[in-house]
N, C-alpha and C positions, 0 to 999 in steps of 0.2 A: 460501480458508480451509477449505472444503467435506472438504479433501482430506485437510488438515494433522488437523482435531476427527474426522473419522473416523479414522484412523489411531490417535490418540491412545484414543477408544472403544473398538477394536479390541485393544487391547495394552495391557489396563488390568491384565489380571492378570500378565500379562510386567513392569511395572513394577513392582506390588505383590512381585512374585520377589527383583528386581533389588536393592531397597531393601532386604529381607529380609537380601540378603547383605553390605549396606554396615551395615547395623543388628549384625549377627552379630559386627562389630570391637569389642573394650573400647578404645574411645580415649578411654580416660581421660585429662586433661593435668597433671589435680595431682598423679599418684602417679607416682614413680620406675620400679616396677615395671610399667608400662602402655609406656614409651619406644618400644621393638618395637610394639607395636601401634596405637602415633600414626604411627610410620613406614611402616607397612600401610596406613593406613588412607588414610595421603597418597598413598601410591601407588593405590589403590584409587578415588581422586577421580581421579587423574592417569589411571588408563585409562578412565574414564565419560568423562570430555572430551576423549579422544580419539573413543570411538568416539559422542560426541554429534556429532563432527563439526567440532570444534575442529582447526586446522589446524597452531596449537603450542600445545605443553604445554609444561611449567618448572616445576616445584620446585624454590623457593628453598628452602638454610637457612639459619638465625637461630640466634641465638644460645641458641632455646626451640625449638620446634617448626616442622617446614617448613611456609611458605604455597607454596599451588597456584596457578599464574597459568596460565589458556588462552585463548585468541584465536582468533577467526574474523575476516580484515578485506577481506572479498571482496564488501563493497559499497559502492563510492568515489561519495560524496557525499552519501551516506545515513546518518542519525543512529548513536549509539553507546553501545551500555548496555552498564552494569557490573554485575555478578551479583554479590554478595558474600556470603558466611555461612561456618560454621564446624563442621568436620568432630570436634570435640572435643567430650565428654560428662561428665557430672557425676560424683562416683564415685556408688555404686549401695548406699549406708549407707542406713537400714538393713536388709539382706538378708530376715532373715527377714520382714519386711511386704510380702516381693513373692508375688505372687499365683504365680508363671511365672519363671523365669529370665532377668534382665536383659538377656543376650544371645541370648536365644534365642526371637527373633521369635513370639507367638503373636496371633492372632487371633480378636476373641471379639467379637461383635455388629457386626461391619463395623466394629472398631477393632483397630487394630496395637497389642501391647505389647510393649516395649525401650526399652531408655536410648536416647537419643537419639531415640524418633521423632519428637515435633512439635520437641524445641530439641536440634540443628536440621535432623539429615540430614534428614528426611522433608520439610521445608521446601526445605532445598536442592537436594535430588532433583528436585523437582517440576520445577527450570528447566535441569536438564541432560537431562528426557526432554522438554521443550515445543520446545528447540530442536532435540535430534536429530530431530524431529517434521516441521521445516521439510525437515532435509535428506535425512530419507527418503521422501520426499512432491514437494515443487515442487522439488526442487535447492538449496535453499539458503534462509536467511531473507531478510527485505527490507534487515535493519539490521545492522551491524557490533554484535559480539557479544563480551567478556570478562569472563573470570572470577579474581574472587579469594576464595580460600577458605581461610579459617587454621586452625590448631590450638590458640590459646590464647585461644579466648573466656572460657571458663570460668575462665578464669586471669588476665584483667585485659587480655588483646593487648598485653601489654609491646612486643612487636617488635613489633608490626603499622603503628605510626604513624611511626617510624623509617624501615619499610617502604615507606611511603606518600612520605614526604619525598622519599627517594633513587628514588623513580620515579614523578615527577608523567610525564613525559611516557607510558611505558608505560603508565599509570591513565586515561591523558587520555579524558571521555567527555562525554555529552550528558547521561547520566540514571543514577543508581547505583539496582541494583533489590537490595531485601531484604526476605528473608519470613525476620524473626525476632519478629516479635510475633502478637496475636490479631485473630480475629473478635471483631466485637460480643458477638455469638449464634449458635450454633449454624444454619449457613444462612444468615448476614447477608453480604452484601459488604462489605468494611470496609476502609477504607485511613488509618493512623495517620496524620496532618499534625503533630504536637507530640511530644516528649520534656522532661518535665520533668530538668535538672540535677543537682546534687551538691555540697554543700560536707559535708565529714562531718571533725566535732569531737571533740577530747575536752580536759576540764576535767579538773584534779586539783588537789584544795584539801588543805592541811596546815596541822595543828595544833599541837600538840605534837611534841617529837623522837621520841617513842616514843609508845607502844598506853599505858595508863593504867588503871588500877582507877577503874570509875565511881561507885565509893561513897568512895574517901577523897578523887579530884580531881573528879569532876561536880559544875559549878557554877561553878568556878575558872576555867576554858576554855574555850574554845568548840570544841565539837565537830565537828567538820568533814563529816560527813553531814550532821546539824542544816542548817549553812552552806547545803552544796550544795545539800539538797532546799529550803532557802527560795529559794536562787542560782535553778535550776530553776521555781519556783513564778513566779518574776518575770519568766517571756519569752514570757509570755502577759498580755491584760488581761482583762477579765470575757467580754469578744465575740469573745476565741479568737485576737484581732490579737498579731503577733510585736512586742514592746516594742523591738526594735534601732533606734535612731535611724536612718533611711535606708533602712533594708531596703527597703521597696516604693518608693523614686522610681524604679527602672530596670524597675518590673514593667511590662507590656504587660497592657494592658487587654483584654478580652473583647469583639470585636464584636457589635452587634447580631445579625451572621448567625449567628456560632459559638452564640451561646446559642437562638438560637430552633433551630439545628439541634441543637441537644441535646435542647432540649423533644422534637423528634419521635422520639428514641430510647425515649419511653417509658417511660424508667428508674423500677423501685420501688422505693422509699427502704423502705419497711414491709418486701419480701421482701430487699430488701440485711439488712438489719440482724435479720432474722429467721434467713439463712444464718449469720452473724456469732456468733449467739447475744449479739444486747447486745437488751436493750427499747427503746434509744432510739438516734439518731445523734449525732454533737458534732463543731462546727467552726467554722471562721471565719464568723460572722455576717453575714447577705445573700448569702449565696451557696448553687446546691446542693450537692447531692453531689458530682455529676458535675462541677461549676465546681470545685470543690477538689482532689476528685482531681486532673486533668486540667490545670487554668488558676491553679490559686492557688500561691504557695508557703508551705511549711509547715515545722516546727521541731519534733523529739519525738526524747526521751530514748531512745536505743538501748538501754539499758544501764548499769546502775549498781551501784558498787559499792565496799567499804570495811570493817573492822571484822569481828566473826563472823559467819560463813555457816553454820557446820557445822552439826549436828544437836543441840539440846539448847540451853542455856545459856551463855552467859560475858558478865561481866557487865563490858565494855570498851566505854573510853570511845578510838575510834581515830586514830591518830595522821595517817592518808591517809583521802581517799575519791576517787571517781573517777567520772566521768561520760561515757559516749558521747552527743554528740549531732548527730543528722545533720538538713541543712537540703536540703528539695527546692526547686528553682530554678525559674522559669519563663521562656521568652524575655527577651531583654537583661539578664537578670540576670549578672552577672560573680563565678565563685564567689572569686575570689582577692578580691575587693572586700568579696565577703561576708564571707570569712574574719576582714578585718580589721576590719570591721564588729562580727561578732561578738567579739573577742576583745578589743576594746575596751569593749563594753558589759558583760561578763564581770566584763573587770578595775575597772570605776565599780560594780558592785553590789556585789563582796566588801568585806565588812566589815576592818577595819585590822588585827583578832587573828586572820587567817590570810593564807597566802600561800597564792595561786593563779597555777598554770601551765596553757597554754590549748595547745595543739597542733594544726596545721591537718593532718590524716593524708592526706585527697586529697579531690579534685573534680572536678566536669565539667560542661560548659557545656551549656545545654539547646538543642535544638532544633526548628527549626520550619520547612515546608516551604509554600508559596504553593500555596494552593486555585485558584490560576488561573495554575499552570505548566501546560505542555503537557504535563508529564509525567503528572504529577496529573489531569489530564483524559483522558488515552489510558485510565492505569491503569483511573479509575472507569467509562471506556465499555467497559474489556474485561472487569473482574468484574462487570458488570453483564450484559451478553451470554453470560456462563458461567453464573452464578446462575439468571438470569431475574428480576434484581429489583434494586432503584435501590440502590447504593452508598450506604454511611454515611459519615461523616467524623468520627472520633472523637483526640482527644488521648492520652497514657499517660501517667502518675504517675511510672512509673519513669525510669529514666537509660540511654539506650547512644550511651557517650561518643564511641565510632568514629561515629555520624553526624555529628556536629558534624566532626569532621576531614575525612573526604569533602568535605563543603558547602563546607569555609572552604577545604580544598587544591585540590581537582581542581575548584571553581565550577562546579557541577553539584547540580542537584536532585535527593535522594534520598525514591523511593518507599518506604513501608513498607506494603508487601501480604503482610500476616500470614495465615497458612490455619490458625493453632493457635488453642487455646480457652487460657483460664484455668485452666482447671476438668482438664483433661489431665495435671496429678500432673507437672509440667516438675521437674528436681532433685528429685521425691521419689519415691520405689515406688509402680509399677504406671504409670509414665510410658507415655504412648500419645498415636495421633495417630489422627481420625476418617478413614476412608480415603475414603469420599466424599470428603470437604474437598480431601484429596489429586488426585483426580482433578478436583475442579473446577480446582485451584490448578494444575495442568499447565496446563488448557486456560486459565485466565486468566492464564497465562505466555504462553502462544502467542498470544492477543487482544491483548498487552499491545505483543508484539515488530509485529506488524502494524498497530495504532494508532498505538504511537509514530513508523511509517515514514513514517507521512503527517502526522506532524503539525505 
């Protein structure tokens, strides 16, 4: 490996170049006008994985944007990782709050700014230079090597799991590796094991056939805000628990080990909620922060709305109101179960002088990877070897519904060896990615592909 972490030392700033120019692409996925430069930009993946040493490249298209498929399979009988992430980028609203132009790479305190640097070229990058690393160095890595890299993350990966179906066998691997989430901290080794899920709701309650003058009918009706925010009020109890009949018999409990590994992260509840700007924190009772985040699931009002918005006065009593509400999932939770959970406990609280419609809009099943896979254990010995310091094991709050499919199709464990922070402005101006991190996240690309060989 001596040979492979020098080499990578050596050509730190040739890769910082490289990245420069894959950053320089607007590939954008949700804008029309960006098509041409989704299509650049695929090709632009398709010749890095050539010249990382990939022996075929493939651009598929879909009926949205082309996935990059590359392969290396020149080591028979030896393990097989999947590289996955996403060459598509957020648009770049709103412009004037950028410090530097979105696509035009600038660098300012040993951090890169451009759309997309840490989510997710910058991420992605890191493992198409850790393997050309092997094959300009020893001849070749120790492990059989592919890549799948799409264009419509930012857009839900409608094709991607389509994608996946119609090539289990081309997908077939040992371990799916992905650096699309964060570090702990800044310099922490961190490797996500959880994803919390998704069932995301919306409620619309009706009152009257029309909008209504509140001073000649308030009183007469029930008014269907009134309704919903009591509806609302009721899917909590005083200790913060979600009131849905069943909700938690399919939750997974928190091991003894996961919570005393939490303790040791340290976490301050005092400077969390100091950054927040709240005085106090609030949540499901018995548990901490980091157990809710991470472990518990949870239910809150997206979004509400109904009657006058505008500026000023009117004084209507309104005929709709409407509610987003999104539920975060934890292991064995089943969002379709949830759904119907929910829309049943829904329909037993409204009152008889309204009629409410529930609507399941979409969901996603949470994930979770065994701290005592081999995969899991290569990853944490090789960012630990890159760092200089003992890996963390942390959970995420949020949802990325493509792991659970990897897991359930190709029956393979997926790493989440994040090199981005939180705090890196991801979908907002002045997005950036710490170029350290970068360079460690190469080299614990390359630790990762060697660990895993033996393991």
């Amino acid at each position: 490996m001596e040979e492979v972490i020098k080499y990578i030392n050596e050509n730190r700033e040739a890769f910082i170049n490289e990245l420069k120019d894959f950053l320089r692409i607007p590939s954008i996925s949700t804008l029309t006008e960006n098509k041409k430069d989704i299509n650049d930009c695929a090709n632009f993946v398709m010749e890095k994985l050539k010249q990382a040493g990939m022996s075929r490249v493939k651009i598929f298209q879909s009926e949205g944007h082309p996935i990059v498929y590359g392969e290396w399979l020149g080591a028979p009988g030896k393990p097989t990782i999947l590289v996955y992430g996403h060459y598509d980028v957020q648009p770049v609203d709103p412009i004037d709050l950028w410090d530097s132009p979105p696509f035009e790479p600038t660098i300012k305190n040993e951090k890169i700014y451009a759309r997309g640097a840490t989510d997710d070229k910058g991420q992605i990058f890191m493992h198409f230079k850790s393997v050309e690393s092997f094959f300009r160095t020893v001849g070749s890595p120790p492990v059989n090597i592919k890549f799948l890299i799409e264009g419509e993350e930012e857009i839900g990966s409608e094709h991607l799991e389509p994608f996946i179906n119609n090539n289990i066998d081309l997908l077939k691997c040992d371990a799916v590796l992905i650096s699309d989430t964060s570090l702990y901290a800044p310099g922490v080794p961190t490797l996500t094991y959880g994803l919390r899920g998704l069932a995301y709701m919306e409620v619309e309650v009706t009152g009257p056939n029309r909008d209504l003058h509140s001073g000649t009918f308030g009183g007469s009706v029930g008014n269907p805000i009134n309704t919903l925010a009591h509806i609302i009020n009721k899917l909590h109890d005083k200790d913060g628990k979600i009131t849905i009949p069943g909700f938690y018999k399919d939750v997974l409990k928190l091991t003894k080990k996961e919570r005393e590994n939490y303790k040791l992260l340290k976490f301050s509840e005092k400077k969390f909620a100091k950054e927040l700007g709240v005085s106090k924190l609030h949540g499901e009772k018995g548990f901490s922060t980091l157990e809710r985040i991470w472990a518990r699931p949870t239910l809150d009002c997206n979004g509400i709305f109904g009657g006058f918005t505008g500026k000023g006065a009117k004084t209507v009593l309104p005929s709709k109101a409407t509610a987003k509400i999104s539920m975060r999932l934890v292991p064995n939770q089943d969002p379709n179960k949830v759904a119907k959970q929910f829309t049943k406990h829904i329909q037993k609280l409204a009152p008889k002088f309204v009629k409410v419609k529930v609507s399941n809009l979409h969901g996603g099943f949470p994930s979770m990877t065994s701290l005592d896979s081999r995969a899991t254990i290569a990853a944490a010995k090789a960012m630990e070897k890159a760092f200089g310091k003992k890996t963390v094991f942390i959970r995420e709050g949020g949802s990325i519904p493509i792991v659970t499919v990897f897991a359930k199709k190709l029956k393979a464990p997926v790493v989440l060896m994040g090199l981005g922070l939180n705090s890196e402005n991801l979908h907002s101006p002045n997005e950036h990615f710490d170029l350290n991190h970068f360079h460690l996240g190469i080299i614990s690309s390359a630790n990762f592909i060697k660990e895993f060989s033996t393991a």
